[in-house]
N, C-alpha and C positions, 0 to 999 in steps of 0.2 A: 541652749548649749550650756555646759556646766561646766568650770572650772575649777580644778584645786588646786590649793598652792599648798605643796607638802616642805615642811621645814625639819629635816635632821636635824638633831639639837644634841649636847652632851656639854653641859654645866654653862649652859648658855644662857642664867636666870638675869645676868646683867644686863644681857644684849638684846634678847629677845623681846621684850618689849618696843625697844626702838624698831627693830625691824617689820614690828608687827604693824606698829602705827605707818608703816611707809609705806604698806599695801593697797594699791586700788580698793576702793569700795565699788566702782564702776568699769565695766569696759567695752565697748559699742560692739555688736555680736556674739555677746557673752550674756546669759540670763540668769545664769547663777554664780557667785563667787563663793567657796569655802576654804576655810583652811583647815590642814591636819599638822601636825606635829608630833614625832616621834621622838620621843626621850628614849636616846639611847643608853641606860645605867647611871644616867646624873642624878649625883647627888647633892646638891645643893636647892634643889626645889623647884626646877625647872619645868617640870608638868604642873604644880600647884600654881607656877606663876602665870603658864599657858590656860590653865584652865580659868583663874581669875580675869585673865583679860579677852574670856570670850572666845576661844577657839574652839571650832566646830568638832572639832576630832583628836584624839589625842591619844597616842599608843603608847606602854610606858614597857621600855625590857626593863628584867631582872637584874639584868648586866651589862655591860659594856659591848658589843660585837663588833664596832668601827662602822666605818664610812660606807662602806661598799653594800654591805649584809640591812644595814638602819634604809639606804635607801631602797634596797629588794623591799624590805617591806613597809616602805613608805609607797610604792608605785603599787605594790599589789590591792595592797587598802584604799589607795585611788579606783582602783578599778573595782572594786567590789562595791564601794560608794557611788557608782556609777562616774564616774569623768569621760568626761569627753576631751580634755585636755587638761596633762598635768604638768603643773610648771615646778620644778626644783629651784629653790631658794639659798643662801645660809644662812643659820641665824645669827653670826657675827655681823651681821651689815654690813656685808661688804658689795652687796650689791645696791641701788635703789630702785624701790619698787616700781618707780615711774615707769622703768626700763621693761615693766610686764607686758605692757600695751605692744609694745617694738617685738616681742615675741614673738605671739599670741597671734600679732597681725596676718603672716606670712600662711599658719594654719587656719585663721579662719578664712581665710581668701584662698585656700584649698591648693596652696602652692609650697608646701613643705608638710613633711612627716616629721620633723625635728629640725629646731632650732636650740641655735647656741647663741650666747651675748659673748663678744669676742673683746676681750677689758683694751684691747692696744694696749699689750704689756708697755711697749717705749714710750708710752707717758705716763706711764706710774712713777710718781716721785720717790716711792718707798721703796722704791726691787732695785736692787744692784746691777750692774754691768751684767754681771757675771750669772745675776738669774734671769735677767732677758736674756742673753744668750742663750740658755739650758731651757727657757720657754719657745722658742725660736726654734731651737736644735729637736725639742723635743714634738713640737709641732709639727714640724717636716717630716721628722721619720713618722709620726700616725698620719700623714697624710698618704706619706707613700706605702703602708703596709696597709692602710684601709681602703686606699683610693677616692678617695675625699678631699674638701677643700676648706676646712675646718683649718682657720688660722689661728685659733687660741683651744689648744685641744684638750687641756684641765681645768679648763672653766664650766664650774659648778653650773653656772645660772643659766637652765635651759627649759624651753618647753617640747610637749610630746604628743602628738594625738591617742588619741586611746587605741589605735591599731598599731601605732607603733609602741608602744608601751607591748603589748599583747603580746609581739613577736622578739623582746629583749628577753635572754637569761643570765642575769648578772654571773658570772665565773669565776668572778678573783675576790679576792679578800682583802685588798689594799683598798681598790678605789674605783670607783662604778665609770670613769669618765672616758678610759683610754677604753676599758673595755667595752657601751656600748656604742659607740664612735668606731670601731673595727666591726663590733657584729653590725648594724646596721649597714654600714660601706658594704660589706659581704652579703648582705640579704637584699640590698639595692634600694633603700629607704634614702629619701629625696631628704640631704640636711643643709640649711642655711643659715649662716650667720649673722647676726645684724652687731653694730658695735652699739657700746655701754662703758657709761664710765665707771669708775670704782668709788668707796667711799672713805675714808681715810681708815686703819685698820683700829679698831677698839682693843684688840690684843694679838700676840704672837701664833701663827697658826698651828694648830697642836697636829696636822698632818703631816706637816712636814718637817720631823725634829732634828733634822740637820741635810743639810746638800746630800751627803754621799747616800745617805736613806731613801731622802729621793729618789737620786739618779737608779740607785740598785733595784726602788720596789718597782718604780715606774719601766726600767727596762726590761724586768723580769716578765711585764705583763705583757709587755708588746713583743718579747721572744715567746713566750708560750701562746701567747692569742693566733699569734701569725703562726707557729708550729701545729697550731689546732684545727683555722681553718685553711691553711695551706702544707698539707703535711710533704706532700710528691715533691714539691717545690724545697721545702724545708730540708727533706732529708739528701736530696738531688745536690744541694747546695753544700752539705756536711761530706759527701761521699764524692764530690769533686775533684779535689785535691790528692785523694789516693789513688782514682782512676789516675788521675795525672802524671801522680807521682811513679806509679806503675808504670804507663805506660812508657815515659819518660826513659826510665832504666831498662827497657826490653828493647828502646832505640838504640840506648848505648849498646848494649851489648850488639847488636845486629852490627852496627857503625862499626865495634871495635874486632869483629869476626871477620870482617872481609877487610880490613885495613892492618889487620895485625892478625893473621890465622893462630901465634905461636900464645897468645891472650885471650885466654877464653872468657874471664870478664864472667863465672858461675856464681860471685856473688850478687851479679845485677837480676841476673832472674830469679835467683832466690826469693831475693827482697820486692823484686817487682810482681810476683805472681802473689806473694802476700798482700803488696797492696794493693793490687787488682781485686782479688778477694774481698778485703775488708770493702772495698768500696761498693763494688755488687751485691753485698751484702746488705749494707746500709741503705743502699739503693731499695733494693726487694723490701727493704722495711719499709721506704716510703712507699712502694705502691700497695702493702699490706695497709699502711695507715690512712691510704687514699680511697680505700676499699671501704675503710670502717668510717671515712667522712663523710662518704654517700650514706649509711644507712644512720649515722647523727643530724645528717639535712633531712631525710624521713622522719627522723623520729621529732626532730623541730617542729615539721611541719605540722604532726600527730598531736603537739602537745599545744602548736598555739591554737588547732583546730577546738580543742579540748579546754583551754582556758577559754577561748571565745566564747563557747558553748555557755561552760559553766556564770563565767559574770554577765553576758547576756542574760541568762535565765534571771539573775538575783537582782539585776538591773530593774 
């Protein structure tokens, strides 16, 4: 069985080294260990200093494309390398490598498709009040939009077997974590978390460059994830309120027609058959957009058929 430990990187010439050395060289049901490293547009020399200390693999962009895009194809060059399970790292050290074993475990014992290291935000000495809360806060809500039981739901340090690699297509541009944590939950991939502690931070994390950026990327993802693979539901939930609001004003009027014949009350059905309208309408959109989910789960299905295919053969 083979493993890789793929490390995102982006001017991580400081860090990476230590992280590197914290790596198992061993792990009991594991025959191969390798690492890859993708330099994402660093420019301080972070592939020359990966490739000095020995790593097996090493992808270098042109430029910069973030977090989300560097680990697409950090997982895809796993699989083309053949893995059998790929474990996501950072290279700020902010995990310890010990914590591989504790993954790693759960899939070679053939009892999870993905695992997470879950950090227990409330005992990190370095996170505020106010960002365990927003870890907390934001946990819950991917819990309940994926259906999952993932208590620390932006934490990096995971691993993956290579079937569930196969069946992930990264979608958003921020950050690979909220998004495959929903698709999985939605295709019914078995995920477990074990806990891990953290390591003291070597520097400021360059993701998250203030709260509100946060809150704004990270909500965005989990409204359009949950609008992607739940559109009926989505748009059901948007057009609610005017069915209501409609229906609401066609009561009055009724009420005020046989209570007061002399008040006709023409502007409640004006305004309520409007919103009756807009809301059926919104409605039909979702079950348009629930029409074109079905043939997105075919065409998923067509493509992990198609990647299996393809790095099985190269395998």
């Amino acid at each position: 069985m083979k493993l890789i430990i793929q490390i995102p990187c982006y001017n991580e010439a400081d860090s990476l080294p230590i992280t590197l050395a914290d790596l198992p060289a061993e792990i009991p049901g594991i025959d191969c260990i390798e690492t890859l490293v993708i330099d994402d547009g660093s420019t301080d020399g972070t592939a020359v200093i990966a490739q000095s200390l020995g790593v097996n693999h090493i992808i270098r962009q042109s430029r910069n494309q973030g977090l989300a895009r560097t680990f697409k194809v950090g997982l895809d060059a796993c699989l083309h390398l053949g893995a059998d399970i790929i474990v996501n790292t950072d290279a700020d050290n902010q995990y310890p490598g010990r914590y591989i074993l504790d993954l790693v475990a759960p899939i070679i014992a053939g009892e999870a498709d993905i695992v997470i290291g879950n950090r227990q935000t409330d005992q990190i000495a370095h996170f505020s009040p106010a960002k365990k809360l927003l870890q907390k806060a934001g946990s819950w809500t991917v819990r309940t939009v994926s259906g999952t039981e993932v208590p620390d739901a932006v934490s990096g340090f995971r691993a993956y077997t290579r079937d569930a690699a196969l069946h992930l297509n990264i979608l958003t541009n921020f950050s690979y974590t909220l998004d495959t944590i929903i698709q999985a939950g939605k295709l019914g991939l078995t995920i477990l978390s074990v806990p891990v502690e953290t390591n003291d931070p070597l520097r400021p994390s360059r993701l998250q460059r203030s709260t509100s950026h946060f809150i704004k990327a990270q909500a965005s993802t989990i409204i359009r994830l949950y609008a992607f693979y739940e559109p009926l539901r989505t748009f059901s939930y948007i057009a609610l309120p005017f069915i209501l609001g409609g229906l609401l004003l066609w009561l009055r009027f009724f009420y005020t027609r046989f209570t007061d014949p002399t008040n006709q009350y023409i502007q409640s059905v004006t305004i309520g058959t409007g919103l009756l309208l807009v809301g059926l309408l919104i409605f039909l959109f979702g079950v348009q957009a629930d029409i074109s989910s079905k043939h997105r789960q075919l065409t998923q299905d067509a493509l992990y058929r198609l990647k299996k295919l393809e790095y099985d053969r190269e395998r």
